[in-house]
C-alpha positions as CSV (number, residue, x, y, z in Angstrom):
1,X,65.3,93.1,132.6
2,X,68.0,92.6,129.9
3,X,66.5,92.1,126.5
4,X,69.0,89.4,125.4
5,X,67.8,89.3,121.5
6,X,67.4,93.0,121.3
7,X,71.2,93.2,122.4
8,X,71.8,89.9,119.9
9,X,70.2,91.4,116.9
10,X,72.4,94.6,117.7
11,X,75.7,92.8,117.9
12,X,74.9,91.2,114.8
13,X,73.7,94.2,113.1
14,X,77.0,95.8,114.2
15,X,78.9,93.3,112.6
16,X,77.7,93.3,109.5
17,X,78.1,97.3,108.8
18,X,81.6,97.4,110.1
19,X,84.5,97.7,107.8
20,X,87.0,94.7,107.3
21,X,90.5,95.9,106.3
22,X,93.5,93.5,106.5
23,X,97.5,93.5,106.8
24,X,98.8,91.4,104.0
25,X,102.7,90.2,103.0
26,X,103.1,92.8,99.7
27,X,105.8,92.0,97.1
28,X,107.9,95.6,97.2
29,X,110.6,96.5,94.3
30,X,114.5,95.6,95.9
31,X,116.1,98.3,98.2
32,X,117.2,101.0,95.7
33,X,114.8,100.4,93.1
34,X,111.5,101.5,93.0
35,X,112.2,104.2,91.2
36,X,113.1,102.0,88.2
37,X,110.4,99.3,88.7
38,X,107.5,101.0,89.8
39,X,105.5,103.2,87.0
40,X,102.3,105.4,86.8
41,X,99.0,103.9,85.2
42,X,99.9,102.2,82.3
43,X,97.3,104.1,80.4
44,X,98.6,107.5,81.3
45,X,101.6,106.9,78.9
46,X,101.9,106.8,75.1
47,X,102.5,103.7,73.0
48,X,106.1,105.2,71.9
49,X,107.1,106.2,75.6
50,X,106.5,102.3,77.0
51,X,108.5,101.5,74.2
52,X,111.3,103.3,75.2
53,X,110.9,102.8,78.8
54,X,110.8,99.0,77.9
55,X,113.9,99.6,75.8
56,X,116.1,101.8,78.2
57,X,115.1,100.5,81.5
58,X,115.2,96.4,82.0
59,X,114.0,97.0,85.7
60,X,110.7,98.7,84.5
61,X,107.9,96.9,85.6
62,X,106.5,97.4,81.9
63,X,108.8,94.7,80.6
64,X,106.7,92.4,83.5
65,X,103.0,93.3,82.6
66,X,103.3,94.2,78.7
67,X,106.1,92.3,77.6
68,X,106.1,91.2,73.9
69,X,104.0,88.5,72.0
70,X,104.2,87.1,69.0
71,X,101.0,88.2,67.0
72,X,97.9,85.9,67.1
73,X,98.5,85.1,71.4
74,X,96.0,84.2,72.9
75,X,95.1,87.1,76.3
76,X,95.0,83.2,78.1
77,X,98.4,82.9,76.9
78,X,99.5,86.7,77.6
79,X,97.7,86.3,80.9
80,X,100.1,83.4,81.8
81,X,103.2,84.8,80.1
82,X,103.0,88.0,82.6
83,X,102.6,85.2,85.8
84,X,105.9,83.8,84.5
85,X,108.1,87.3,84.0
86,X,106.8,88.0,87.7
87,X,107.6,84.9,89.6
88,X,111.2,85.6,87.2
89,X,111.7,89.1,89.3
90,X,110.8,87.5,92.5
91,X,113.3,84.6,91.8
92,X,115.9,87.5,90.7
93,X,115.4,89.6,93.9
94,X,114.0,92.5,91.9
95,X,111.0,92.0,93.9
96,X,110.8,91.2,97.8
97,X,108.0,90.3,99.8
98,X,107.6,91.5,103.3
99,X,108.5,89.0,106.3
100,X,105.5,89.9,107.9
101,X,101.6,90.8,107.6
102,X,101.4,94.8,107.0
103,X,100.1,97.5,106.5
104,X,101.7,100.1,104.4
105,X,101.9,103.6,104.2
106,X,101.5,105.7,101.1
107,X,102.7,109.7,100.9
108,X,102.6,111.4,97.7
109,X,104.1,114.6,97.9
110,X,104.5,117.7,95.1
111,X,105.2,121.5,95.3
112,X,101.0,122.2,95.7
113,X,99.9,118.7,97.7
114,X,100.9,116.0,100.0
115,X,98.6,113.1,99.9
116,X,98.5,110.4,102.6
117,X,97.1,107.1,103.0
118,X,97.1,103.0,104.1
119,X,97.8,100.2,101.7
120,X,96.0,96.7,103.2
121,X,93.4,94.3,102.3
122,X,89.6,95.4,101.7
123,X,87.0,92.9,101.7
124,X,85.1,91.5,98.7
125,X,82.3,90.7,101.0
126,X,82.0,94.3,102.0
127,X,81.6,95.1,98.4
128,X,79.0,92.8,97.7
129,X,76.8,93.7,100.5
130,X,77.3,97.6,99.8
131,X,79.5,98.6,102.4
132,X,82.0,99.5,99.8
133,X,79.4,101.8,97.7
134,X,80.5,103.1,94.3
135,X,79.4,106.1,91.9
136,X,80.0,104.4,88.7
137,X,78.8,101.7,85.8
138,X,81.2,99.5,85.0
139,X,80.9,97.8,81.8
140,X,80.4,93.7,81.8
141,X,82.7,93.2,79.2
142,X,85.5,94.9,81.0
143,X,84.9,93.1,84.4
144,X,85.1,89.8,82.5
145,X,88.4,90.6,80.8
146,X,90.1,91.7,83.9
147,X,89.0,89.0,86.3
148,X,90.5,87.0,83.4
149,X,93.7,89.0,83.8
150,X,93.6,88.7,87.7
151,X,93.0,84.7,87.8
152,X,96.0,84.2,85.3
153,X,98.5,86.6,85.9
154,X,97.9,85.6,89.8
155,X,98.4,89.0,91.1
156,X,97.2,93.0,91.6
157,X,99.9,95.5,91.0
158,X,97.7,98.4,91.2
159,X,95.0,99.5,94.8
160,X,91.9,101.0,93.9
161,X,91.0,104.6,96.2
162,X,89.0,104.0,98.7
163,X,87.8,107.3,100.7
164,X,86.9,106.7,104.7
165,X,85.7,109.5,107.0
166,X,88.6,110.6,109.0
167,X,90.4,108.2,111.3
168,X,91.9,110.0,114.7
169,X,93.8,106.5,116.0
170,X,94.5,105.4,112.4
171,X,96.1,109.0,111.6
172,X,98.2,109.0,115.0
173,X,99.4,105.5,113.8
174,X,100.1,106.8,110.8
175,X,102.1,110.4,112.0
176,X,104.1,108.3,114.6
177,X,105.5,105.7,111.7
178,X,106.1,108.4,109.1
179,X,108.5,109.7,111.3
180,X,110.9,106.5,111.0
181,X,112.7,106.1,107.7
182,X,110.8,104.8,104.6
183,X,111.8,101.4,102.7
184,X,111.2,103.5,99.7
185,X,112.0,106.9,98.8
186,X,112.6,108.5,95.5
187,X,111.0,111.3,93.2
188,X,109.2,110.3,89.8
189,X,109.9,112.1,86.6
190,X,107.1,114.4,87.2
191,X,108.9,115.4,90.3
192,X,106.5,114.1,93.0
193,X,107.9,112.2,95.6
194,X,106.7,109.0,96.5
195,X,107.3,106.9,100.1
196,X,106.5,103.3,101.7
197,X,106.5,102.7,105.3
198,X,105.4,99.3,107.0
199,X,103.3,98.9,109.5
200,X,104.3,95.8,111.0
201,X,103.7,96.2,114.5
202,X,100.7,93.7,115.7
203,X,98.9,96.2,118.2
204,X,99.3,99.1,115.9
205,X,97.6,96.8,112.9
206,X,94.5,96.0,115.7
207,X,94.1,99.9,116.8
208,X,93.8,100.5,112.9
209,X,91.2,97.7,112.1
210,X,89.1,98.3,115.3
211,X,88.9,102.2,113.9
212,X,87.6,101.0,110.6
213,X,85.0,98.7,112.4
214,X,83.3,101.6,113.8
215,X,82.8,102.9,109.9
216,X,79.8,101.6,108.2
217,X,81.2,102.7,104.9
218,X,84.0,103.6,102.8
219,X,83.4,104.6,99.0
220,X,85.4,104.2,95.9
221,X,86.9,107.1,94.3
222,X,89.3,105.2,92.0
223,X,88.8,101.7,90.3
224,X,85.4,100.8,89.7
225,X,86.2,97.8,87.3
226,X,89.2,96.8,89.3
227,X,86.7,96.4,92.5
228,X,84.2,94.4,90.7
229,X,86.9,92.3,88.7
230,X,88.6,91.7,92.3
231,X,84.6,90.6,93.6
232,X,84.0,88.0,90.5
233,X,87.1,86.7,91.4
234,X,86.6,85.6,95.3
235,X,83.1,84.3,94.5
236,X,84.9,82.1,91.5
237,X,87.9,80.8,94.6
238,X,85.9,81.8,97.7
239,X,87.7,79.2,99.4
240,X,91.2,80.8,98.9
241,X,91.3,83.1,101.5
242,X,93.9,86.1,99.3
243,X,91.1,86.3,97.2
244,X,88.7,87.6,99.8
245,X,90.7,90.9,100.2
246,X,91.5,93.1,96.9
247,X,94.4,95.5,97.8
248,X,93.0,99.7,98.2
249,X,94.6,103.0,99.3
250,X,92.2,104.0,102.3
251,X,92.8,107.6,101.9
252,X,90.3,110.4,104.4
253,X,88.0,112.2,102.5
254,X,89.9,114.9,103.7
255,X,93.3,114.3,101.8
256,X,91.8,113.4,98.4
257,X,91.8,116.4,95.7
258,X,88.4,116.2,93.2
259,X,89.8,118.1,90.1
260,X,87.0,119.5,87.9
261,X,86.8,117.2,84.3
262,X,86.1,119.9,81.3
263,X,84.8,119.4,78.0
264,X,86.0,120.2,74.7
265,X,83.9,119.8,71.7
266,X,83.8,119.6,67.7
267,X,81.1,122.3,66.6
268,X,80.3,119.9,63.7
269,X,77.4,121.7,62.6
270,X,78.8,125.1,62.3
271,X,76.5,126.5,64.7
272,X,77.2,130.9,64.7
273,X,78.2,132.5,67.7
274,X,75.2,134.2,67.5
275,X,73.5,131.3,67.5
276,X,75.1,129.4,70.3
277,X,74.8,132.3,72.8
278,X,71.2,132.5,72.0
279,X,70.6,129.5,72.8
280,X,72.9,129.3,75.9
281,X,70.3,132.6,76.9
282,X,67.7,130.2,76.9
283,X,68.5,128.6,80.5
284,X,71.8,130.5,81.7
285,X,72.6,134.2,82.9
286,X,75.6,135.5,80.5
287,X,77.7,137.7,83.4
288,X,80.9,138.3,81.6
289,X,83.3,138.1,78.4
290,X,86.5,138.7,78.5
291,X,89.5,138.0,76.2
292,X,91.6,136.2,79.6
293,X,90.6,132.3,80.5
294,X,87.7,132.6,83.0
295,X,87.5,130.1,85.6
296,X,84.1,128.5,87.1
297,X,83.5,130.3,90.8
298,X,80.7,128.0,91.8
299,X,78.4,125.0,91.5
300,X,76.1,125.8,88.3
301,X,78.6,127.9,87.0
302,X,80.3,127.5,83.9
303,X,82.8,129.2,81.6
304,X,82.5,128.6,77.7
305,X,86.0,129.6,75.3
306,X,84.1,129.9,71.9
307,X,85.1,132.2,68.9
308,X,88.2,133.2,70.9
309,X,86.0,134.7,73.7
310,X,85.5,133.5,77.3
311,X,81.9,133.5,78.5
312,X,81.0,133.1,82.3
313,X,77.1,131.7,82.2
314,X,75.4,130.8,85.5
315,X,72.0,128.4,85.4
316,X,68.9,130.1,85.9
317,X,67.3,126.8,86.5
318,X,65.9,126.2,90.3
319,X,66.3,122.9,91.8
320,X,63.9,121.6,94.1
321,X,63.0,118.6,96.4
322,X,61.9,117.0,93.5
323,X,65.3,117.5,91.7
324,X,67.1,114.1,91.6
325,X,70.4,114.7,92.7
326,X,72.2,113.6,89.6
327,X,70.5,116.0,87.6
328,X,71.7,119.0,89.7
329,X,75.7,117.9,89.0
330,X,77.3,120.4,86.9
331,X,78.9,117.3,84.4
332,X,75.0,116.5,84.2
333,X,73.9,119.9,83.9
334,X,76.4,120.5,80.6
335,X,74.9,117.5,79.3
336,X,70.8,118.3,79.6
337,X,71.1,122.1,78.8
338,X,74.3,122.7,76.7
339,X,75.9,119.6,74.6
340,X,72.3,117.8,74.3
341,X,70.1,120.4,73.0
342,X,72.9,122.6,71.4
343,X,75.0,120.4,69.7
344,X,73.3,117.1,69.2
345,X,75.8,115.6,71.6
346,X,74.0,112.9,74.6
347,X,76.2,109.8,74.4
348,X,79.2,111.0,76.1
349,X,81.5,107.7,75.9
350,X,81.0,107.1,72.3
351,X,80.4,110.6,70.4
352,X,84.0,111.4,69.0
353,X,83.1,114.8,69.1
354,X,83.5,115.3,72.6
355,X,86.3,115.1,74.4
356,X,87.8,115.3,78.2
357,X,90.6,117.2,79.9
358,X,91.2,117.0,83.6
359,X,91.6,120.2,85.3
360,X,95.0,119.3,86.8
361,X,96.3,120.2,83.3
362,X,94.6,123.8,83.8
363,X,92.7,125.6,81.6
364,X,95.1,126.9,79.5
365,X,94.6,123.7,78.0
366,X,91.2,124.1,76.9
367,X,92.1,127.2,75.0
368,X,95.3,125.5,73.3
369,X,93.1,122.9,72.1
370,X,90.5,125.2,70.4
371,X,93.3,127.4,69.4
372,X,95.0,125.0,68.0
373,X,92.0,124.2,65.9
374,X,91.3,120.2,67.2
375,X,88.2,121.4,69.0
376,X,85.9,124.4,68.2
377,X,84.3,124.8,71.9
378,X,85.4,124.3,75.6
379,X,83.7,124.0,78.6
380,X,84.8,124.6,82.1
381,X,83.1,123.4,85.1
382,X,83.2,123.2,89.0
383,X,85.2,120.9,90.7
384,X,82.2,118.0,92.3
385,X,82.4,117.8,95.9
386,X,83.4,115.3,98.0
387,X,80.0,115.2,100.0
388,X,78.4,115.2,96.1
389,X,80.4,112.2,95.4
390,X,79.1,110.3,98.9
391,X,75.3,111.6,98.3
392,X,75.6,109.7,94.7
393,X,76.8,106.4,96.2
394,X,74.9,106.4,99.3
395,X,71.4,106.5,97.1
396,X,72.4,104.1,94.4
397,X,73.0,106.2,91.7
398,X,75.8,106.9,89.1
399,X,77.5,109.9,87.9
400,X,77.6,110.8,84.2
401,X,80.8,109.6,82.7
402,X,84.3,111.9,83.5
403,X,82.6,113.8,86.5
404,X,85.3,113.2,88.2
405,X,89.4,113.5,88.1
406,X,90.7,112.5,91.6
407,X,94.2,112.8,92.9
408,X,96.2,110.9,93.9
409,X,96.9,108.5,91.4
410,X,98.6,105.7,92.4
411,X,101.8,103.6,90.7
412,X,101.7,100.2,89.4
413,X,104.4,97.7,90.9
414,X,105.1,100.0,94.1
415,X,103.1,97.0,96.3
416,X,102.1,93.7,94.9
417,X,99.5,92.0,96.3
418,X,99.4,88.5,95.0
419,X,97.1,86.0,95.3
């Protein structure tokens, strides 16, 4: 005999772990132009280079989101005043919206990479009940501020990463479009190349969402406060249905780069090189100096540039089942047996003797920055894993701050989503 509710409760439990994604009609920069309107993340510039950009290029979509205000504005009022400048570069055409629901297609391409993903619609509902899992705090204060900036301004300019296990009928969609020509083509000052495709047709845009209802779970890998600004803003309109979807790059786990996030440090104290190593000798193997820049070979291995020496030091510590699996990351590792007991150093986002360099800017970095006599000590790590990243999420924990520097990282005012 058919059991009826046992087949009821599994349709039911089905739905509710699936994955919601959905097309949407994105404001895109005119034919031509998004090379001049769209811009990296604002806080990857300088103050003085906005400036000029603001100055030199009247297209740049910093003269829409930081244009100028007299001092004393309210953010209410700045808030508002960025609504107006963007409805004034729809009305001039410098914007466009797509005819039709879409999704889009992302490629970022330089000499060493090619990333690849899908611009549409994730689901604040799927964040709130976890099947949008995250590896970060995010900070109340922030949240509040940019839900502000979201409910005022009336649009998102910017996705958040979401990473999804790999999609076979999503990646054919994807490989058969890419092969038409993009509605936007053009390199970026740093040389990468950037393209949009739409996917426009409505039996390509079912395959795609039916592939992401079979996933229980996607996770974010960029854009923590932007998720959870995107969430308090559907549950303060739940009614209007644009703010039930915040706009994300679903990129496979597979075509995401983790770059390791090194540490570079003050040696306030004046601690001897003698001193430092013996304590280092304390809970790591020292394998090797050398006068060249040594780079990390494995998990628990780390390379120190002290004194104008490179040190290779491997943990002698042995996890085990009882091990939580925070404390076995190497950016928590640095923290509990080098910057904590060492150098006094255990509140990572406020100490201003420690600071972060991603490792896409190499280690010569690190060496110029204690050559150069700003820092006294840096530390290089192993890149986290992707699967580390997941395992972190999927148990409801956080990692330390800058564990993480993932690629790609996406352009402001390339696809609008507006609400």
């Amino acid at each position: 005999m058919v059991n009826l509710k046992a087949i009821s409760l599994m349709t039911l439990f089905l739905k509710q772990t699936m994955i919601t994604i959905k097309p949407f009609k994105a404001f895109l920069p005119k034919a031509n132009f998004a090379h001049k309107v769209s811009t990296r993340q604002v806080n990857s510039y300088p103050d003085e280079m906005i400036k000029k950009e603001k100055e030199s290029n009247p297209e740049s979509f910093f003269n829409v989101i930081i244009p100028h205000f007299e001092e004393g504005t309210t953010t209410t009022d700045r808030f508002k005043k960025i609504n107006e400048l963007f409805k004034e570069a729809v009305e001039s055409g410098l914007f466009v919206q797509s005819k039709k629901d879409c999704f889009y297609i992302y490629r970022q391409s330089g000499a060493r990479f090619t990333y690849t993903g899908l611009i549409a619609g994730a689901s604040t509902k799927d964040y709130r009940e976890g099947r949008i899992k995250k590896h970060e705090h995010t900070l109340e204060k922030r949240e509040k501020l940019f839900t502000k900036y979201l409910r005022f301004t009336g649009f998102n300019a910017e996705p958040i990463l979401l990473v999804h296990e790999v999609s076979n009928t999503t990646d054919n969609i994807i490989d058969k479009t890419v092969k038409n020509t993009p509605i936007h083509n053009f390199s970026s000052r740093s040389g990468n190349k950037h393209e949009v495709w739409e996917i426009s047709d409505v039996n390509d845009i079912i395959a795609i969402q039916k592939s992401f209802e079979e996933m229980n779970h996607v996770y974010i890998a960029d854009g923590h406060h932007r998720s959870a600004s995107s969430n308090l803003l559907s549950l303060e309109d739940s009614e209007l249905e644009s703010t039930n979807s915040l706009m994300a790059l679903f990129m496979s786990e597979e075509n995401i780069h983790i770059h390791d996030f090194n540490r570079v440090i003050i040696n306030t104290e004046k601690i001897s090189e003698n001193e430092i190593l013996k304590r280092l000798e304390e809970n790591f193997t020292i394998s090797e100096k050398s006068d060249e820049i040594l780079k990390p070979k494995s998990k628990h291995e780390f390379c120190l540039y002290l004194f104008s020496s490179w040190y290779r030091i491997k943990l002698n510590h042995v996890f085990d089942k009882t091990s939580s699996t925070v404390s076995q990351l190497d950016s928590q590792i640095i923290t509990d047996y080098i910057l904590s007991p060492i150098f006094e150093i255990k509140d990572l986002k406020n100490d201003t003797r420690i600071d972060f360099i991603p490792g896409n800017k190499g280690l010569d970095s690190l060496k110029q920055a204690v050559d150069n006599g700003k820092f006294d000590i840096a530390i290089a790590m192993f890149p986290v894993g992707v699967d580390e990243m997941k395992k972190i999420a999927d148990e409801g924990l956080v990692m330390p701050p800058k564990s993480t520097f993932i690629e790609p990282k996406l352009r402001s005012g390339l696809t609008v989503y507006k609400f």
